[in-house]
C-alpha positions, 0 to 999 in steps of 0.5 A: 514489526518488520518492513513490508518486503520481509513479511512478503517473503515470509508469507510465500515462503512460510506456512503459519505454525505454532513455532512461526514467529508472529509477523506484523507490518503497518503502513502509514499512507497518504503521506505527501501533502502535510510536511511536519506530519510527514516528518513526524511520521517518518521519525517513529521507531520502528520498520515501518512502511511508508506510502507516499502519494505522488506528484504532491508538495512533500512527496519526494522529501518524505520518500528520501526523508523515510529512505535515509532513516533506513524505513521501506517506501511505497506509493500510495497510487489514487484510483478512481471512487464509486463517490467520484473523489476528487484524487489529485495528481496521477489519478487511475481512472477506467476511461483511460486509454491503455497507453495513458494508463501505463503512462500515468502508472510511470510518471507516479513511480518515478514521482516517488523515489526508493519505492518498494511497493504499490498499494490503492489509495481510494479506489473502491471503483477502480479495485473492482474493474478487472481490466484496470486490474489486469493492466495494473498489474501488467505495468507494475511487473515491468519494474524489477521486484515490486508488489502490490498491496491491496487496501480493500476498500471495496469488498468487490475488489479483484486487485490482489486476484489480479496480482496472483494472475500477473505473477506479481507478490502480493497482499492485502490489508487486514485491518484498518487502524485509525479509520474513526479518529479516536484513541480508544478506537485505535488501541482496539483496531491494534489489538484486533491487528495482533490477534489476527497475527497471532492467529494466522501467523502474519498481519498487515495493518493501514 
């Protein structure tokens, strides 16, 4: 495994080839609400990634808590649902204004420190409205060295054409690990992770 950034870099700059060496990064997110959790999250060995929601009880404690153990942190970004989910704090919604958008992508940034990243919590509406996308995008790139990671969670999603189109790195999720809350379940979606990587040289696992 390495940090997220890394396996960025080495996506843009390396083509997949025997003698490349295989390449996984895994992120943990919708980190913030849950302190012990979040803890115990951020003391698993590894460079993993951690995505932190914003605006939540334990968000900042996490994010400096993941920080000083050395571990990259992202923001978890809430985005509106097909299902009309509630989101929480800092919530992306198609009805805002273009100012109250850039707005609310400001305040969730500054909500979570020593972020590196973005990538959509929920947002299986919002992924697909290529406005949003674009104005997504735009903010994002008005901060030095961010990307942006699209969690599919809609196969309609524009997110990470939009990122291309703005010039922002960019990726997205290949697999989900722990979406069915079985052990079995896990190992399995890990061994499809690994193939993949095997395959194509890099993976990204949520």
């Amino acid at each position: 495994m390495l940090h997220l950034a890394v396996l960025l870099c080495s996506m843009l700059i390396l083509p997949a080839a025997a003698q490349t060496p295989v390449r996984i990064a895994i992120i943990i997110d919708d980190l913030g609400n849950n302190l012990p959790l979040g803890r115990q999250a951020v003391e698993l060995p590894g460079a993993l990634t951690y995505s932190v929601l914003p605006r939540l009880p334990y968000s900042r404690d996490i994010a400096e808590r993941a920080h000083d153990d050395g571990k990259e942190v992202m923001l978890h970004l809430p985005m509106e649902t097909h299902e009309g989910h509630s989101l929480g704090p800092g919530g992306l919604y198609g009805a805002l204004s273009r100012d109250a958008f850039a707005r609310a992508v400001r305040v969730n940034l500054a909500a979570v420190p020593h972020v590196t990243g973005v990538n959509n919590h929920m947002g299986s509406l919002l992924t697909r409205d290529s406005g949003a996308m674009r104005w997504l995008m735009q903010d994002l790139r008005c901060f030095h060295d961010l990307y942006f990671v699209d969690s599919r969670t809609d196969a309609g999603t524009v997110a990470r054409e939009s990122a291309r189109e703005a010039g922002l790195p960019n990726a997205q999720r290949d697999v989900f690990l722990d979406n069915q809350q079985d052990p079995d379940y896990v190992r399995s979606q890990l061994m499809r992770l690994v193939a993949k990587a095997r395959r194509e040289g890099t993976a990204i696992g949520i």
